[in-house]
N, C-alpha and C positions, 0 to 999 in steps of 0.2 A: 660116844654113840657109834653103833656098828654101822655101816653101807645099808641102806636100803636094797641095792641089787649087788653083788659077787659075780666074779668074770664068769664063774662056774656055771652059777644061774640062767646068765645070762644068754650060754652057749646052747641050755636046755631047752630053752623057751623060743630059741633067733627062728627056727623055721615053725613055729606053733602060728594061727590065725586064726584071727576071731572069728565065731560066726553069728552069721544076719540069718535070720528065716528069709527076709527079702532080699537076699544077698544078687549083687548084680555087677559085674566087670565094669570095674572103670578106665581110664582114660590110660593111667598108667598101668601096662599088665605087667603082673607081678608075682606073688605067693598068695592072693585072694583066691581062691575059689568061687567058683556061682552053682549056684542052682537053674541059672539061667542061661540057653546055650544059643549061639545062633551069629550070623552077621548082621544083623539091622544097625543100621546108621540113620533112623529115623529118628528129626529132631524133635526133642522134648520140652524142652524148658534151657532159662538160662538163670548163671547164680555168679556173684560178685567174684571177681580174680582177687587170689588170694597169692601169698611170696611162694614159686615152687611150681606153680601153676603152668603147664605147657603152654607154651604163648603159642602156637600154633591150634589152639582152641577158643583164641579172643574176636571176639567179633568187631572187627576194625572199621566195619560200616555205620554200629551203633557208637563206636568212640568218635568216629566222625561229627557226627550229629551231636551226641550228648556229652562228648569229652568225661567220657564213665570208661572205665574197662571191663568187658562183661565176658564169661566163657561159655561156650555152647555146651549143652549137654545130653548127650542121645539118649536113647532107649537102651541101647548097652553102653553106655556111659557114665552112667551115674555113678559118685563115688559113693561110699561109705565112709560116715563122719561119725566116730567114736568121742560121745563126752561122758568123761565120768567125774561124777556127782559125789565127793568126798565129803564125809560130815567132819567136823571138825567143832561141834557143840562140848561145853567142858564135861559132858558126861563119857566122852569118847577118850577124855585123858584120865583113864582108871587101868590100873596094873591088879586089882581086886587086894583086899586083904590078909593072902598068902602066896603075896608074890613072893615076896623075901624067901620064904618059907623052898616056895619050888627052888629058886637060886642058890640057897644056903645061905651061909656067911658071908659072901660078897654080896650080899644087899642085890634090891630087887632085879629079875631080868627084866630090859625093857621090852625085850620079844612077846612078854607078858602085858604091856599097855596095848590095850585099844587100838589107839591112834595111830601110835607106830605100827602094828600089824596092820592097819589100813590102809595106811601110806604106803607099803610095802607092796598089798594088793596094787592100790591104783597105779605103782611107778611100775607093774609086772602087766599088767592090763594096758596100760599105755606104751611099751619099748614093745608088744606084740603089734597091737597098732601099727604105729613107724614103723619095727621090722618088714610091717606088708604093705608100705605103703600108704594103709590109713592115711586119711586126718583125723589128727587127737584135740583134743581140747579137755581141759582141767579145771573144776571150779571150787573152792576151799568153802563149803555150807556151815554161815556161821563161824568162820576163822577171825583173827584178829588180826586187827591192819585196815591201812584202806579199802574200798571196794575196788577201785581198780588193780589193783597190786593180789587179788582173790580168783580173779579168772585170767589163764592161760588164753593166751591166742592161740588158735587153732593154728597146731604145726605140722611136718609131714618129713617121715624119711629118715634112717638109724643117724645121721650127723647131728639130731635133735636132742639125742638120749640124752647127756649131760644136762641140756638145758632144761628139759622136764624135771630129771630127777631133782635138781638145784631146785625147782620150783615147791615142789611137792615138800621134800626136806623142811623150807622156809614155812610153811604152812603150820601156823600154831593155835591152842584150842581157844576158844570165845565163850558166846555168852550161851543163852540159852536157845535150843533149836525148835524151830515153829517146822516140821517138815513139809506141812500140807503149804505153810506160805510158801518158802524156799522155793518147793514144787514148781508150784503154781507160777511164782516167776519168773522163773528159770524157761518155763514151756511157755510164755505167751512174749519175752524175751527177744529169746532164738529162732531163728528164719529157719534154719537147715535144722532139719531131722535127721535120725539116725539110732544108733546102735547105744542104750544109756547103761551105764552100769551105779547105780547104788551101793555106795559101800556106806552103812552106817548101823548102829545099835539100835537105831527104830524106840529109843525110849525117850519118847516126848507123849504129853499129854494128851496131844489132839489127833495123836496118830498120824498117820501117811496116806491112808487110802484115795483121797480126795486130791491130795499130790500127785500121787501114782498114774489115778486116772485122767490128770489134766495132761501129763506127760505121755500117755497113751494117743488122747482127744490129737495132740500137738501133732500126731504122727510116727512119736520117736518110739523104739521097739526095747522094753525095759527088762532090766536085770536087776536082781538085789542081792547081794551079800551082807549078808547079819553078822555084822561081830560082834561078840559076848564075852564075857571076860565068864571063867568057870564059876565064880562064885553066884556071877548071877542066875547063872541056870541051875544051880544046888547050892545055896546057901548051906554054911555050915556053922555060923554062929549063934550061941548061945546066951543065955542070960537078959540083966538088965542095961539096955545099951541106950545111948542117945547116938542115932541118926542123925547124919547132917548131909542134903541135897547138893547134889557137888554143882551145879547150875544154879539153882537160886540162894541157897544158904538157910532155907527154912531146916528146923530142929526139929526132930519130933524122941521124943522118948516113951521108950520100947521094950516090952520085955518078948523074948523068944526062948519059947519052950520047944518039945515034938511039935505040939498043936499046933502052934504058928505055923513052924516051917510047914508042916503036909498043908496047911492052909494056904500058902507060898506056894509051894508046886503045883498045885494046882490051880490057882492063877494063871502063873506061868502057863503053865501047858494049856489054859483056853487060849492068852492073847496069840501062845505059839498055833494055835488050832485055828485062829480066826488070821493069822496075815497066811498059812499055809492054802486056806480053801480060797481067801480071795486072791490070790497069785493065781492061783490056779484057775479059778474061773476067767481071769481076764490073760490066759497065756502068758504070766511073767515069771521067767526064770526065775527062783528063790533058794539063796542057799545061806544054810546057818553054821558058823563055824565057831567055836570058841577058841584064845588064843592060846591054848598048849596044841592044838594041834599043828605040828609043824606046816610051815609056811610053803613049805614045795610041796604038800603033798595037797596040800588047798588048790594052787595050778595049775599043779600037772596032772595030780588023780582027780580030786571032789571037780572041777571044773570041766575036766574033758568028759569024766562021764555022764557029766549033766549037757553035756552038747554045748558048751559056752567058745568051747577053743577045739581045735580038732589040727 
């Protein structure tokens, strides 16, 4: 199995940083940008000390009292905390039925699985993070393994790379994904908001909307990247075929003619019609990529022109 990130990559991406619409200078200045300009040193709130943490921002009067460590946070203070939201349900470990086919003879590319192109985004999305100083956080939706061993501590700062990517790598596919529970979890969970990025296939039954906007409700400012394996978005088979649900294992047998398939695309193209207008209604970043499109150009091009990184 190839590297998730290459030095080469790596070098592309070191000065790239994410952006927040609420983007605001934190504590450590660094390659962040703000939308936000000024000196105020007006206090705002406080949030638990985490490893990394300028101790010169601990409030020693409250550890006093309450033997807590807590950091002060101003009005131009505030960090920005990156979690991204990796699906790892078994419909995400799918290479499509002509992967081989794109590879040749040496049998399937894995560039062509889901999951791995997933994993690729989030470990590219998260060493942008770090590079700027971010705090990152990881959570495997739906992965297999214990729960604890599923979500990253929130880390900070390019000495972290190895240990993300290590983490992300280990990440393997599970059962079947509920994304609106997942969600839902995940935003009444977590204390700290922040900048969320969605990497998953969005094919679960109950849909995401209701996830989505729990994550909104939470405060946290949401992204999504769609990944699709080509066949799903143009089927190209024919004949009498038995279906088998790569998540529950239900069978269905099928015959697919033309009629089918035009019947197929156009499915397709309303549920693609209905997550496009509601992203869009509720300001959420949406982007749909399938996995022949090369991996840098997802990035560095489809990503910077959508304003995600800059």
């Amino acid at each position: 199995m190839p590297s998730l990130l290459d030095e080469d990559f790596l070098r592309k991406i070191d000065r790239l940083v994410l952006v927040s619409k609420r983007m605001r200078m934190g504590s450590l200045k660094g390659a962040r940008r703000s939308v936000k300009r000024g000196t105020s040193v007006e206090f705002a709130d406080y949030r638990n000390y985490t490893h990394g943490d300028d101790l010169r921002q601990v409030d020693w009067n409250i550890y006093a009292r309450l033997e807590k460590v807590f950091i002060k946070l101003f009005e131009e203070e505030e960090e920005l905390t990156v979690h991204i939201l990796l699906d790892c349900s078994r419909s995400m470990d799918w290479s499509g039925p002509d992967s081989e086919l794109l590879e040749g003879e040496g049998g399937a590319n894995p560039a062509y699985n889901k999951l791995w192109y997933a994993k690729r985004v989030a470990a590219a999305i998260s060493y942008m993070g770090l590079a700027a100083m971010d705090r990152v956080t990881i959570s495997g939706l739906s992965a297999v393994g214990n729960s604890n061993e599923l979500r990253m501590p929130i880390i900070r700062g390019k000495n972290q790379t190895v240990r993300m990517i290590r983490f992300v790598e280990k990440l393997q596919a599970g059962g079947v994904e509920n994304l609106n529970t997942s969600l839902r979890n995940y935003a009444s969970q977590i204390r700290y908001g922040g900048l969320v990025f969605l990497i998953s296939d969005l094919l679960t039954p109950n849909g995401c909307f209701e996830g989505l906007r729990a994550l909104q409700n939470a405060g946290f400012e949401v992204n999504v990247i769609n990944v699709l394996s080509p066949d799903e978005i143009n089927p190209v088979l024919r004949g009498d075929l038995k279906l088998v649900d790569i998540e529950t294992g239900e069978v269905q047998e099928v015959s697919i003619d033309s009629k089918a398939l035009e019947m197929y695309r156009q499915e397709f193209n309303l549920w693609q019609r209905e997550i496009i207008d509601f992203c869009q209604r509720r300001a959420i970043n949406y982007i749909q990529v399938d996995t022949t499109v090369p991996f840098d150009v997802l990035v560095l091009h489809y990503m910077r022109q959508r304003g995600l990184v800059a």
